[in-house]
Every structure is written in structure tokens, then in C-alpha cells.
Backbone as numpy.savetxt, mean C-alpha at the origin, in Angstrom:
# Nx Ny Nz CAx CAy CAz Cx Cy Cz
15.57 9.25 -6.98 15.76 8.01 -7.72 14.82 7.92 -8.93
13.37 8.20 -8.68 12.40 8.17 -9.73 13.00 9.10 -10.78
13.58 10.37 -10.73 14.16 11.35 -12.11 15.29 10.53 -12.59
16.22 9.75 -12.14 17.21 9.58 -12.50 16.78 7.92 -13.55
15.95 7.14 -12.70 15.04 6.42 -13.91 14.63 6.98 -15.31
13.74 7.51 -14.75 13.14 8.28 -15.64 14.33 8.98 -16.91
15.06 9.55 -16.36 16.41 10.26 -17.56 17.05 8.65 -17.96
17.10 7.60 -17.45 17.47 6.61 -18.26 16.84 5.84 -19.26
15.41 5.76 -18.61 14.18 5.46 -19.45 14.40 6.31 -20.70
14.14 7.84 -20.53 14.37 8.00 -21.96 15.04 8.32 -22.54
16.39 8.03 -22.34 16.99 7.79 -23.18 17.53 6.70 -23.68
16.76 5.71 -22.97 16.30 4.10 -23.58 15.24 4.06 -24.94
14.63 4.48 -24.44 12.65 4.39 -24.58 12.55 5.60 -25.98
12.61 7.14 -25.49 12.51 7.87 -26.13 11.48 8.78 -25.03
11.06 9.92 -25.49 9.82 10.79 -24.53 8.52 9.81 -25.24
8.00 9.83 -23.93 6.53 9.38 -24.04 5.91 9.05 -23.10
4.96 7.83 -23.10 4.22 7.37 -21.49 5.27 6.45 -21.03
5.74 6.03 -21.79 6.50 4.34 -21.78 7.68 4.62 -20.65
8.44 5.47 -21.20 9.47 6.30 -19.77 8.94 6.17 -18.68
7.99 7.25 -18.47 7.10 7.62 -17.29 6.72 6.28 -16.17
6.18 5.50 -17.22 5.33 4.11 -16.60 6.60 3.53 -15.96
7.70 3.08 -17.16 8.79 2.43 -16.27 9.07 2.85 -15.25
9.76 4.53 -15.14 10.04 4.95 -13.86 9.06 4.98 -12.76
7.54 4.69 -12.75 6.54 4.88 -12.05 6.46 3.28 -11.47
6.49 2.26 -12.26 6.54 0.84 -11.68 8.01 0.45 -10.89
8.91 1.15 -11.43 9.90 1.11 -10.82 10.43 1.66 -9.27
9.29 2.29 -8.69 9.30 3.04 -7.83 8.58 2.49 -6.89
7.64 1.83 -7.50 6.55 1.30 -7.04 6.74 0.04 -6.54
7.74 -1.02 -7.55 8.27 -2.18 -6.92 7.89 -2.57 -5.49
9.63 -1.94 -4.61 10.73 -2.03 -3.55 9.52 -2.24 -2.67
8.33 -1.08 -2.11 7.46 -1.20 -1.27 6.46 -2.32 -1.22
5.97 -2.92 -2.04 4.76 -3.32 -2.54 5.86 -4.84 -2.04
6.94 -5.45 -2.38 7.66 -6.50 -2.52 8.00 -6.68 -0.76
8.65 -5.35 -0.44 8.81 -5.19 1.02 7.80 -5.87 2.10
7.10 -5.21 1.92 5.75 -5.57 2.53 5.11 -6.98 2.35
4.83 -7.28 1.66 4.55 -8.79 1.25 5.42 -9.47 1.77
6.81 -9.37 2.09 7.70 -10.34 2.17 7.12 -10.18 4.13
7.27 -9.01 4.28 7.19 -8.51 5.52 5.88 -9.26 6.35
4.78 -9.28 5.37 3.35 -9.36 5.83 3.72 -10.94 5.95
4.21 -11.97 5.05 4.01 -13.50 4.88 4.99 -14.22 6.38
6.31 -13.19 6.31 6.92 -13.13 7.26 6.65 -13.43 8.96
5.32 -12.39 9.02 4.76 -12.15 10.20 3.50 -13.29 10.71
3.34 -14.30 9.80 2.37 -15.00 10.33 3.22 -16.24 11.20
2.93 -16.15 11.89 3.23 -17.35 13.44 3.99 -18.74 12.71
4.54 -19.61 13.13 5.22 -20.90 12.73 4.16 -21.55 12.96
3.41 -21.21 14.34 2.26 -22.23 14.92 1.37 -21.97 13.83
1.05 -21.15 13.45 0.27 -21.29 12.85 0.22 -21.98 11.81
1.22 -22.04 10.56 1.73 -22.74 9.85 1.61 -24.67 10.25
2.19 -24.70 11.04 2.40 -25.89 11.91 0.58 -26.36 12.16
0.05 -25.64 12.20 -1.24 -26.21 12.58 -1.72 -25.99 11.02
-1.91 -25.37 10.21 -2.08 -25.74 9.16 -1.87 -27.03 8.35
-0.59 -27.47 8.34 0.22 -28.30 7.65 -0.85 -29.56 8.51
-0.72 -29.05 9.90 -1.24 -30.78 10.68 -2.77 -31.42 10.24
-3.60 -30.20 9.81 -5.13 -30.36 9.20 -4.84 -30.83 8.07
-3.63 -31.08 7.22 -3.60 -31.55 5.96 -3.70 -30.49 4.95
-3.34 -29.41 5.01 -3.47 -28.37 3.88 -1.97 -28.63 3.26
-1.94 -28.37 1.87 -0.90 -28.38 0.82 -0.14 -27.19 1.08
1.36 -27.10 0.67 2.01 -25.92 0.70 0.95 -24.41 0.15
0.32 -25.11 -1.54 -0.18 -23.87 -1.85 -1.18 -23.46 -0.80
-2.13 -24.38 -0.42 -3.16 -23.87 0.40 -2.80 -23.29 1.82
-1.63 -24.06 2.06 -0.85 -22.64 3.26 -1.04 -21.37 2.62
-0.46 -21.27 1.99 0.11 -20.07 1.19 -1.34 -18.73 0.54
-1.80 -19.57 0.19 -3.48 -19.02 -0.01 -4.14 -18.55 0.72
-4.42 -19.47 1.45 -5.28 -19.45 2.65 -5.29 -19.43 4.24
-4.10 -19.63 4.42 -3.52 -19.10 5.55 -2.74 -17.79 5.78
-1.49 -17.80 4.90 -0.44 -16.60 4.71 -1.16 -15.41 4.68
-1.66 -15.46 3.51 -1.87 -14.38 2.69 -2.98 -13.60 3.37
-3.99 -14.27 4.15 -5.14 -13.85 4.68 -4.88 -13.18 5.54
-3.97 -13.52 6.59 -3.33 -13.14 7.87 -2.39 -11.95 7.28
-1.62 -11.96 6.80 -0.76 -10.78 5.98 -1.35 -9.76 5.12
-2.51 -10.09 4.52 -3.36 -9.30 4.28 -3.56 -7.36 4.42
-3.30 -6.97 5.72 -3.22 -5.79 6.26 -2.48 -5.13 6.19
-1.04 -6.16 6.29 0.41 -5.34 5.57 0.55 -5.07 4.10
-0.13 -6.20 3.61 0.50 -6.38 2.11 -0.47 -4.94 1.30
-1.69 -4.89 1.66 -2.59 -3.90 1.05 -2.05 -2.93 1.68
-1.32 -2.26 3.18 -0.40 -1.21 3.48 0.37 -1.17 2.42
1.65 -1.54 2.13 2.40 -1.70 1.18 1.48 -1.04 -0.13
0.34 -1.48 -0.53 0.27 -1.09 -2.30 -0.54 0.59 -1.47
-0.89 0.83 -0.61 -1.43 1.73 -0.06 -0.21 3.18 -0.38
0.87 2.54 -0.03 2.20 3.23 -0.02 2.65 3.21 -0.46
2.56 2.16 -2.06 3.16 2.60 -3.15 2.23 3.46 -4.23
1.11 3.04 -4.07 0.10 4.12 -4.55 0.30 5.69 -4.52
0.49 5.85 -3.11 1.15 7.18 -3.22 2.30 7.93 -3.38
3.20 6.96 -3.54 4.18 7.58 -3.78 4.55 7.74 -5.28
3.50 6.52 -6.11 3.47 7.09 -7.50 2.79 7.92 -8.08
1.54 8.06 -7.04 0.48 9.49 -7.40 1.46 11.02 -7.35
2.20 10.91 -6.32 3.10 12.08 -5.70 4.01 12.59 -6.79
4.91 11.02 -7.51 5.61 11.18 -8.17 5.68 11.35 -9.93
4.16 10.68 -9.74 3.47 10.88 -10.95 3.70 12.16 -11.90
3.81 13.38 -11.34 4.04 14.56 -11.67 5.07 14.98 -12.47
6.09 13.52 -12.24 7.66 13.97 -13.54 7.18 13.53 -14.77
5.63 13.17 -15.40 5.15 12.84 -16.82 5.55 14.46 -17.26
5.34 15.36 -16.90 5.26 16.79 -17.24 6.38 16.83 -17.68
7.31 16.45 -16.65 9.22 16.77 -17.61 9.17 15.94 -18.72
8.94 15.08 -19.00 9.08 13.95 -20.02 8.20 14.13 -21.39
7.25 15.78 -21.20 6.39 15.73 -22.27 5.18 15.40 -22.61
4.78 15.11 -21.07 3.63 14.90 -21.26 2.60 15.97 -19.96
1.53 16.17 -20.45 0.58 16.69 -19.73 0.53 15.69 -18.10
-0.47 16.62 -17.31 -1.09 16.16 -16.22 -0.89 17.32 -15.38
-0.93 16.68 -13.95 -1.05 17.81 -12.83 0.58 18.68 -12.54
1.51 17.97 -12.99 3.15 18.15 -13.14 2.89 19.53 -13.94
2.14 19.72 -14.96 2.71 20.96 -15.90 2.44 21.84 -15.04
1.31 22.12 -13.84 1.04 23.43 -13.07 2.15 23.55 -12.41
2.90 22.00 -11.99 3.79 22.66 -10.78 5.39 22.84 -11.89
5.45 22.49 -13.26 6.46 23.02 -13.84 6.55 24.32 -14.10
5.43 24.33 -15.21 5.10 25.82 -15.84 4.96 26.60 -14.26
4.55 27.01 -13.30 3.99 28.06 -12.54 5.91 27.89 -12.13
6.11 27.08 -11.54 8.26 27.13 -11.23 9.07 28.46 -12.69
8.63 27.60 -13.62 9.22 28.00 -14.57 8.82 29.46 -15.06
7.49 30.13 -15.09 7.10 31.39 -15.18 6.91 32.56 -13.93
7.27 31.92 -12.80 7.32 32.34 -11.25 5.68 33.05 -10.81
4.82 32.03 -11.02 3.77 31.87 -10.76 3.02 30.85 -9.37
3.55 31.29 -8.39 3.57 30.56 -7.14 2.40 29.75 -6.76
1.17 30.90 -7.44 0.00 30.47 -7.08 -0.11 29.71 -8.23
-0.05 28.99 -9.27 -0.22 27.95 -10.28 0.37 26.92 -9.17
1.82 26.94 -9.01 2.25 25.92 -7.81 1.60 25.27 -6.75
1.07 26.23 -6.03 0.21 25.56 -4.89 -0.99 25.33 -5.17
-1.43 25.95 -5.94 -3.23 25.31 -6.60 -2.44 23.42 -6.87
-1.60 23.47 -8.15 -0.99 22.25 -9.01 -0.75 21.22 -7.22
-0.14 21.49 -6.26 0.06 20.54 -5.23 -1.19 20.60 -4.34
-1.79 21.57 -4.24 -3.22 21.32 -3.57 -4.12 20.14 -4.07
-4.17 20.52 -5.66 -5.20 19.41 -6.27 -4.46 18.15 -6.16
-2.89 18.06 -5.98 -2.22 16.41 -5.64 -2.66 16.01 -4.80
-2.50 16.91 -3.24 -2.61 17.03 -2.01 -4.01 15.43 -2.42
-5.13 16.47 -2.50 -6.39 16.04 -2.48 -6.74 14.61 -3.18
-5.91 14.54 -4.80 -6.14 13.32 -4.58 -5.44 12.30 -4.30
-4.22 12.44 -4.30 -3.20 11.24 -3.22 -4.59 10.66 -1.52
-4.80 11.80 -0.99 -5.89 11.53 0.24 -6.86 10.98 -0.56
-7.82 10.90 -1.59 -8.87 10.40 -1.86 -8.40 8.75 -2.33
-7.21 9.01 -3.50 -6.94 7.57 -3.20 -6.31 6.56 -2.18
-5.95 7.09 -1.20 -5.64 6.48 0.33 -6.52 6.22 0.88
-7.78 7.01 0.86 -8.95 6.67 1.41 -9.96 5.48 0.62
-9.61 5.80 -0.55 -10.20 4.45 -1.68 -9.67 3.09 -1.26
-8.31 3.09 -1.14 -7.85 1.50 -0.50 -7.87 1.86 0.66
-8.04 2.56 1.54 -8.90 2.03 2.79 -10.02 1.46 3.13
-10.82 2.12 2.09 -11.97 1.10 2.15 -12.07 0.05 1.46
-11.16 -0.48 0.85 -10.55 -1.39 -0.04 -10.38 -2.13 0.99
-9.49 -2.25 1.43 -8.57 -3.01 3.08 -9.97 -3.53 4.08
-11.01 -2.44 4.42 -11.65 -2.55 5.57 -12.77 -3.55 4.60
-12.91 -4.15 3.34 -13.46 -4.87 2.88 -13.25 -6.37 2.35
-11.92 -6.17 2.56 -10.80 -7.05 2.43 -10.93 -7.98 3.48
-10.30 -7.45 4.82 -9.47 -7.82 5.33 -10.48 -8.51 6.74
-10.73 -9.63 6.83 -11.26 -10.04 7.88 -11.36 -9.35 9.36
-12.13 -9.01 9.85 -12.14 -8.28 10.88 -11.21 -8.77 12.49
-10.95 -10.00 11.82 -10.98 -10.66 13.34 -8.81 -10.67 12.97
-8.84 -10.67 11.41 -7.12 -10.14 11.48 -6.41 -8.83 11.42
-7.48 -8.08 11.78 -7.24 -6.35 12.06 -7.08 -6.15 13.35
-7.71 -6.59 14.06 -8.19 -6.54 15.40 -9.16 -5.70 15.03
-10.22 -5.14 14.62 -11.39 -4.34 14.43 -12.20 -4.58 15.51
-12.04 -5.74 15.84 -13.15 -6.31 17.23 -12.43 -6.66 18.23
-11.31 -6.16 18.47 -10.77 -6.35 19.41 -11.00 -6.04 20.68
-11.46 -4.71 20.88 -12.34 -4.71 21.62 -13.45 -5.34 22.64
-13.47 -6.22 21.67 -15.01 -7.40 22.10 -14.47 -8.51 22.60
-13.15 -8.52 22.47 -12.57 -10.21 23.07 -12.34 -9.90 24.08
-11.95 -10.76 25.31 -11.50 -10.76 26.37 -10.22 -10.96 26.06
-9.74 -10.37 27.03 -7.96 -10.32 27.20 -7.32 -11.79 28.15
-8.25 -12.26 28.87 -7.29 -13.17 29.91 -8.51 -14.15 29.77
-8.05 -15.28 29.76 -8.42 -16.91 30.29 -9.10 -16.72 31.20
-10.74 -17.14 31.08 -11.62 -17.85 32.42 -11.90 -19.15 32.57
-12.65 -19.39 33.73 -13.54 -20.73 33.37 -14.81 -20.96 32.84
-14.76 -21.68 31.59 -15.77 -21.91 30.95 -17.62 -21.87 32.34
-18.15 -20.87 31.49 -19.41 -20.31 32.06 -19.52 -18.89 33.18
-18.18 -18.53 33.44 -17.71 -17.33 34.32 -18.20 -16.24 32.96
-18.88 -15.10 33.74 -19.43 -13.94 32.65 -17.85 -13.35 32.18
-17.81 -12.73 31.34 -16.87 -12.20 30.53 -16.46 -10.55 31.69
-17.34 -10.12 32.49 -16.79 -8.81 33.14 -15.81 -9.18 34.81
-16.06 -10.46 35.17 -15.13 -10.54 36.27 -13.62 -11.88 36.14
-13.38 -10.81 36.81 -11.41 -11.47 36.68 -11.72 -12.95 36.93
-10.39 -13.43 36.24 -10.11 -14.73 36.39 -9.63 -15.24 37.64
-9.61 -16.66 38.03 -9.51 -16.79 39.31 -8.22 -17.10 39.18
């Protein structure tokens, strides 16, 4: 889908970045929109419902409730469109322009295998470095207590108030 943009782009546009970018935001959209819809989707009615009852405004639902809680999906989503435009990033090369695309054109095109896999090794590496960048993006983000990060630490089942946290409920 991204080449077939891209061949419309320029022959909209003309060769340049301007192609490239369109077909690269364009790709980038569907996921990033998905997800968000997906993430706002997933927060509880109750919860909502108890929002609204404290007196918060639609926007401040929306702010401060939604978005916080959805949070984990929605930064998934740009996580996964990130890479799929880093990945795809590589058709600037057909279009005339430099980057990591010309190793894996030129080495195709002169039957230079090893230009090829060096050109997707160095993708390889940084598609992972920037996945790992919004990961730590996310794990700075994202409240610990709407990850479950500490999940761990909660108890799973209902006691009676002052019962230690290691024996069963009655």
C-alpha cells in the first residue's frame, strides 16, 4: 500500500521528500487512529459514570480520565506506527532520495547481497532502538498503577479490614 501511495504522491507532488512524507503519514494514520479509538474504547462505563458523578465536564472526562487509562494502548499504537514507518521509510531511496533504502536498492540492483543485509541489519537495529526509546517513553508516561506494573503488590481477593494481606479471606 505504502509504494502504491507513494507512485501517486509523485505523480501528484513530483520526486522529493514531500511524496515520501505523504506516503509515510499515510501509513502511519490507520494504526495510531486504531488504537486510540481502541484505547478510549476500553475504559469502563463505571468509570465514566463515576467521573461524571464527582462533577467533571465532558472535556475533563476526556483528559483526565480517558486518556490516562488508555494511555498504554494509545502510545502502543504510535509504538507501531513508528515502526512501520522506520521499516518503510526505505522507499525515500526509490523516490530519489538518499538514506538507508539506497543499500538495500543499489546492493538488489548490482547483486551485492552483502550491501543488502548490512542496509537491513543497520534497519534491524534501529527500528529496536526506537521501540525501545518509546518504551521508555510509555514506562514514563504511563502511571504505574494503569499498567499493572505493581500488580504484583495488590491483593487479588477482598479481606476484612485489619486481616494481614498473606492469609485467605474468610
Amino acid at each position: 500500500p505504502t509504494l502504491g501511495v507513494l507512485m501517486l504522491a509523485l505523480g501528484l507532488v513530483g520526486i522529493g521528500l514531500v511524496p515520501v512524507t505523504i506516503a509515510l503519514v499515510v501509513l502511519a494514520i490507520p494504526p495510531i487512529l486504531a488504537t486510540t479509538y481502541a484505547g478510549i474504547q476500553s475504559v469502563g462505563d463505571e468509570t465514566v459514570d463515576a467521573a461524571r458523578g464527582v462533577g467533571m465536564t465532558e472535556t475533563q472526562i476526556a483528559w483526565r480520565v480517558e486518556v490516562p487509562i488508555a494511555l498504554p494502548i494509545i502510545i502502543g499504537g504510535l509504538r507501531n506506527a513508528s515502526l512501520q514507518v522506520v521499516s518503510t521509510a526505505t522507499i525515500a531511496a526509490y523516490a530519489g532520495l538518499g538514506g538507508l533504502g539506497r543499500y538495500l536498492f543499489d546492493g538488489l540492483a548490482t547483486l551485492q547481497y552483502d550491501q543488502v543485509v548490512a542496509g537491513a541489519i543497520v534497519l534491524a537495529v534501529l527500528a529496536v532502538a526506537i521501540d525501545l526509546a518509546l518504551a521508555g517513553v510509555q514506562r514514563l508516561l504511563v502511571s504505574p498503577g494503569v499498567d499493572g506494573r505493581e500488580a504484583g503488590n495488590r491483593p487479588t481477593t477482598l479481606r476484612p479490614a485489619g486481616q494481614p494481606a498473606g492469609t485467605p479471606a474468610g
